[in-house]
N, C-alpha and C positions, 0 to 999 in steps of 0.2 A: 263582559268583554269591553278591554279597553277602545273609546272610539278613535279615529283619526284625529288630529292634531294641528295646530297651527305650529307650526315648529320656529316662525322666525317672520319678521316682514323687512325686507332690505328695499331701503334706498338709499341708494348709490351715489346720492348728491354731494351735500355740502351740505345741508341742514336737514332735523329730523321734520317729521310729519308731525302738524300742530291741529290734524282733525279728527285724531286717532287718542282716545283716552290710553292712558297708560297702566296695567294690568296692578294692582298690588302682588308684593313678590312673595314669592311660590315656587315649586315644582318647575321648572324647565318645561317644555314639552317633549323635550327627547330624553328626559331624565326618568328612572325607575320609579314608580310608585305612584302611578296615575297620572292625567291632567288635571292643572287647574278646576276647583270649579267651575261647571259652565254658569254662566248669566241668567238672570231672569229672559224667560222665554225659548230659551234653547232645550233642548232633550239631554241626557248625561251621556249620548256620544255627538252631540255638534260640535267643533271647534271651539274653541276660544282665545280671543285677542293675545297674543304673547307682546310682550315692549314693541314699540317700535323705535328700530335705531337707526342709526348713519355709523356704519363701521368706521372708525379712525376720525370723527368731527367733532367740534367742540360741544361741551355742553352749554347749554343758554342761547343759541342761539335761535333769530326768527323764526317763524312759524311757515311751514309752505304749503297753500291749501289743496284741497282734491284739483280742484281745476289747472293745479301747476303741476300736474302728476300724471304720466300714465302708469297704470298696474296694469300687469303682468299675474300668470297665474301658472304653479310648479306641482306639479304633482310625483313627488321621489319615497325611497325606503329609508326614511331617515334612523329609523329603531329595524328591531329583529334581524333575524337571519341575515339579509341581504342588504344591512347597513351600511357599507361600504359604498355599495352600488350609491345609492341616493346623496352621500357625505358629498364624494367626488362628483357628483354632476352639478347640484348644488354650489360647489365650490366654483367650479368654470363659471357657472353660469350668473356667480356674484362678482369675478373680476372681469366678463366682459360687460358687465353694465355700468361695471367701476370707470369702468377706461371711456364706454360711454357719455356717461354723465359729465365725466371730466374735459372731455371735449364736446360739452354742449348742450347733448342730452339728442331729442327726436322732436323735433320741430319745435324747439326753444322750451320743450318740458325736461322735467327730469322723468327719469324710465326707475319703477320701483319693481318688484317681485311679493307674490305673496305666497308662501310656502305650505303645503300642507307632508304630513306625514302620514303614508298611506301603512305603512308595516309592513309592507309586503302582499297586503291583501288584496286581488283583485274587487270586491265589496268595498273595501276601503277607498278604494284608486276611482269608485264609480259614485262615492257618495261626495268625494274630497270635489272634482270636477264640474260635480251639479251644483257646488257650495260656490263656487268661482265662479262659473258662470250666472248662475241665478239672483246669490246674493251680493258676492264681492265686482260683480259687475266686471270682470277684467277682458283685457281688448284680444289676448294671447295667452294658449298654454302650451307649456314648457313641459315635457315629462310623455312617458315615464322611462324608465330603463326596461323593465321586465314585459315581455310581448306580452304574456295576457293581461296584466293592467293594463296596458295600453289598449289592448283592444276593448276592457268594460269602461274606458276614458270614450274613446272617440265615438262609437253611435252620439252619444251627448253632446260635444265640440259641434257634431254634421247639423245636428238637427236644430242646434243653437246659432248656427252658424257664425262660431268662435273658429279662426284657425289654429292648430296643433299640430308642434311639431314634435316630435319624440326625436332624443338625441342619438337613441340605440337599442331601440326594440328592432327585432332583424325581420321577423314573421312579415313572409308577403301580404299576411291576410287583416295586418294594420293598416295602411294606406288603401285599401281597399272599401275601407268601409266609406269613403267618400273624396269629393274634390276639397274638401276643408285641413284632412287631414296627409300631413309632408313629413318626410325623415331627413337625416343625416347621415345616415352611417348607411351602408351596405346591405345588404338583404339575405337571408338563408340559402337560395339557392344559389349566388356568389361562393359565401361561405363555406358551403358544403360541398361545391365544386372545387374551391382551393385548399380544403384540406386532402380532397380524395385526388388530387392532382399530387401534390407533397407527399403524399403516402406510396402511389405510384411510381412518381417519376422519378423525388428525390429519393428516400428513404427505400427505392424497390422496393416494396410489399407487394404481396399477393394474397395473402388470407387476413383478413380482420373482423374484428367482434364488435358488437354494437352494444352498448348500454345505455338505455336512457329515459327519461323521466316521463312517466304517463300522465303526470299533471300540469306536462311545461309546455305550452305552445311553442316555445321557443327550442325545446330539447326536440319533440316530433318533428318539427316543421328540418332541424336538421338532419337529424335519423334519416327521413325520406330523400331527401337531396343525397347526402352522404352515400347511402346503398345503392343509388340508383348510378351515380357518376361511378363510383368506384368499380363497380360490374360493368357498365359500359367500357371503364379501359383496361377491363380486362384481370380482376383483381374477384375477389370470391369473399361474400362476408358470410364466413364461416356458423357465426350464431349470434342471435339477437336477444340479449334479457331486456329486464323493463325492473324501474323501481318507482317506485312515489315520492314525491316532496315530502320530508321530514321523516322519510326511514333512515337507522342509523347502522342498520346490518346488512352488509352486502355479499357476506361469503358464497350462500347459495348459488346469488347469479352467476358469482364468479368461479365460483367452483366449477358449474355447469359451462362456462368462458374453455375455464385451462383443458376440460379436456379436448377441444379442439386443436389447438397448438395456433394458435392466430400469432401474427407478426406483431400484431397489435390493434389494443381496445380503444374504438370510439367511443368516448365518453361525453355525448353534447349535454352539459347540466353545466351548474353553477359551481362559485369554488367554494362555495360548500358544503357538497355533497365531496366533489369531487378529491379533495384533500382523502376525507375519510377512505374513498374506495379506493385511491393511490396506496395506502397506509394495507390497508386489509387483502388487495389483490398481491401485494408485497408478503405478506402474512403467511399467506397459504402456497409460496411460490411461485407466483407468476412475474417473471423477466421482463414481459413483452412491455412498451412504453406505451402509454395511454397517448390520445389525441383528441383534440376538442378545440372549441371552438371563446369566443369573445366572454364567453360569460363567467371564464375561469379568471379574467385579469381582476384579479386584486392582491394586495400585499396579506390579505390572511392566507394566500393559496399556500404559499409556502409554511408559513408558520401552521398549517392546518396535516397539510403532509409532508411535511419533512425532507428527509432524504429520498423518501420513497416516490417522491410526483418529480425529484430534479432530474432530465435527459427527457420530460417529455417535450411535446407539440401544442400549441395552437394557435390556431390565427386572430387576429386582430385589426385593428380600425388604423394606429399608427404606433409607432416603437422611440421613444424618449431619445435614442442616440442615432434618430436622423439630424443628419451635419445642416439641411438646408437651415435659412436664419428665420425663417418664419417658427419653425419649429424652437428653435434654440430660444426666439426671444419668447416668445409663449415660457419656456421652461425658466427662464430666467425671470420673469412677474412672477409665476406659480409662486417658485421657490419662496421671494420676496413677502409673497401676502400669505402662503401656508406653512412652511419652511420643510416643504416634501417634493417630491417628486410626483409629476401627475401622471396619471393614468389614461389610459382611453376614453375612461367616461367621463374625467375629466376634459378632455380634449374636445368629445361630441358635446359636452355640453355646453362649454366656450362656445363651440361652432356652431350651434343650434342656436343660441342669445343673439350673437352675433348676424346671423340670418335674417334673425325676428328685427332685429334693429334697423339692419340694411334695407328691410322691406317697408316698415312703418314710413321710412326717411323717402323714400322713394315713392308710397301711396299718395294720393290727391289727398286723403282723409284718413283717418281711423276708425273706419266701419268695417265691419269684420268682411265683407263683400270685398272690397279696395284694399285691404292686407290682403288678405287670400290671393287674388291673381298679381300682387305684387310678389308675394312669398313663390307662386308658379314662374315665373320668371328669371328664378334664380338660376344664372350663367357662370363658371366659369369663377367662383366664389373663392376668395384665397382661406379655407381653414386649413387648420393645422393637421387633422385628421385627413388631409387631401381636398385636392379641387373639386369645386361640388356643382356639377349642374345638374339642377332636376328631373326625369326625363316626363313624358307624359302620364306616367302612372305616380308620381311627387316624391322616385325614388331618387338618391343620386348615384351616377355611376363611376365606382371609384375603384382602385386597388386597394388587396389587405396584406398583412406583412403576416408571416410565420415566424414566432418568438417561440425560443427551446428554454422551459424554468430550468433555472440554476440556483444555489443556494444563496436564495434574498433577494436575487437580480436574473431579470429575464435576456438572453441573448438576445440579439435579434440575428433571423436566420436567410430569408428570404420575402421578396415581394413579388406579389403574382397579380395579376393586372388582367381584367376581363377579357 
């Protein structure tokens, strides 16, 4: 089994790092066919050094030592399945350190990131963690998207006492595991209240089906929320399947779905399940529009299901064609340094970096104790994803918007606000 990855180390300054040997050239780390070989000393799944660069800066120039430096530590899905998730957060989280560094940096340092690539695997996301805090010594981690990585991340963060903030893992049961560990984005029971609120109030529904993934903390943790609001306003989930992460046939469930006659199937997975079961509940006849939640936002959603998933539901953290200028200038950088359109997780991830910076800037020190209650303190934060204050549990409490896919571009439909 291939191991985790160093997929990239960014700093965001103006000149490369002159402490860091530079790898001879090879394999990529997010490229097919293995990593690198590792070094003397390491096992054939430790990490290994990938270049270090300065996106967009000359070459030749001075050297800036460890001590001119703080690191940063990422933990995303840069390969498999769920690669999209980790590209776009990654991406946020290199133009706000960009825009950092360029006015100044954190206490007259420059601010660097050191990336690993978990696959998607929670074992990965727990080895990648221990590697950043233990070895790469870094002050903050960044990461992850997916709630069970995140949750085999943070015991490690707590007990190291590194703060972590994850940009978009929703499961209550992450920031839970400690006062070290902080979010960005909204939380499952939010979430699964405003889609069972949208199903209800906008769309009138009364009977819905549940699909959902037995190996996703993040698919149950909505499930439960979902069934539990939508009964209370009065609304009947008809029938509940279950699938696993990496099944690719969903007729069964769904067949056992249609014949209830549901208004519509809650679908809390990923969009890549979810394309597939769009595609196949289309197959076998079923009309009803699927509904789900953040974890569908990516651009393969559509090219995954086609016509079959456009006229559905889900909600989300914030929607590209809000007018305010915070949003619009965010879209118009993206554009500039990716030449795309960002996403949510691109957005949580900016606003996650962005946090972490504000906080360092604001600490007496950089000891993981003096960021931590610096990062607890976050009031009133202007991200792009919405205003972020933390509340006592290092959630923040914000509104999500309801986007309906359409072919290539998602609507936006509605915001609903705690």
């Amino acid at each position: 089994m291939r191991g985790y990855s160093v997929a990239l180390i960014l700093t965001l300054g103006s000149l490369p790092l002159g402490c860091e040997k530079r790898s001879e050239p090879g394999p990529s780390a997010g490229a097919s066919g293995g990593t690198p070989t590792p070094p003397p000393g390491t096992s054939a799944s430790s990490p290994t050094p990938a270049d270090t660069k300065v996106p967009g800066s000359p070459s030749g120039g001075a050297a800036v030592s460890d001590s001119d430096v703080i690191l940063l530590g990422e933990v995303g899905s840069l390969t498999g399945s769920e690669a999209t998730f980790g590209i776009s957060t990654r991406d946020g989280i290199e133009l706000a350190l960009k825009e950092a560094n360029q006015a100044g940096g954190v206490k007259g340092k420059k601010v660097a990131v050191r990336v690993y690539d978990d696959q998607g695997k929670p074992e990965e996301a727990a080895n990648a963690v221990t590697r950043l805090i233990s070895q790469d010594r870094v002050k903050l981690i960044l990461g992850e998207v997916a709630s069970s990585n995140s949750l085999a991340m943070a015991p490690k963060c707590q007990s190291g006492q590194v703060p972590m903030i994850t940009p978009s893992s929703t499961n209550p049961k992450v920031t839970a595991v400690g006062d070290y560990i902080f979010r960005v984005c909204f939380i499952d029971p939010f979430q699964g209240f405003v889609m069972a609120k949208f199903a209800k109030e906008n769309l009138k529904f009364t009977r819905a089906a549940v699909l959902k993934d037995l190996k996703s903390a993040y698919s149950l943790g909505l499930t439960e929320v979902f069934t539990r609001k939508f009964t209370e306003m009065g609304g009947k989930i008809v029938a509940t399947e279950a699938y696993s992460k990496g099944d690719s046939d969903f007729r069964a469930q769904l067949t056992a779905i249609k014949g209830h006659k549901p208004d519509a199937i809650y679908v809390p997975g990923y969009y890549t399940d979810v394309g597939i079961v769009a595609r196949q509940a289309r197959e076998i006849g079923i009309k009803a529009p699927l509904l789900g939640g953040d974890g569908w936002d990516s651009e393969k959603l559509w090219e995954l299901g086609g016509s079959a998933i456009v006229g559905s539901y889900f909600s989300n953290h914030y929607s590209p064609d809000d007018p305010s200028p915070r949003v619009q200038s965010f879209l118009t950088k993206y554009k500039a340094a990716y030449g795309g359109i960002p996403d949510s997780l691109a957005a949580l991830g900016y606003d996650a970096a962005n946090v972490a910076i504000h906080a360092m800037q604001q600490a007496p020190d950089l000891s993981g104790p003096s960021i931590r209650a610096a990062i607890a303190q976050t009031k009133d934060f202007p991200g792009v994803a919405g205003t972020i204050t933390l509340d006592e549990n290092r959630n923040p409490v914000k509104p999500a918007v309801v986007l309906q896919v359409g072919s290539g571009k998602n609507k936006y439909i509605a915001t609903i606000s705690p």
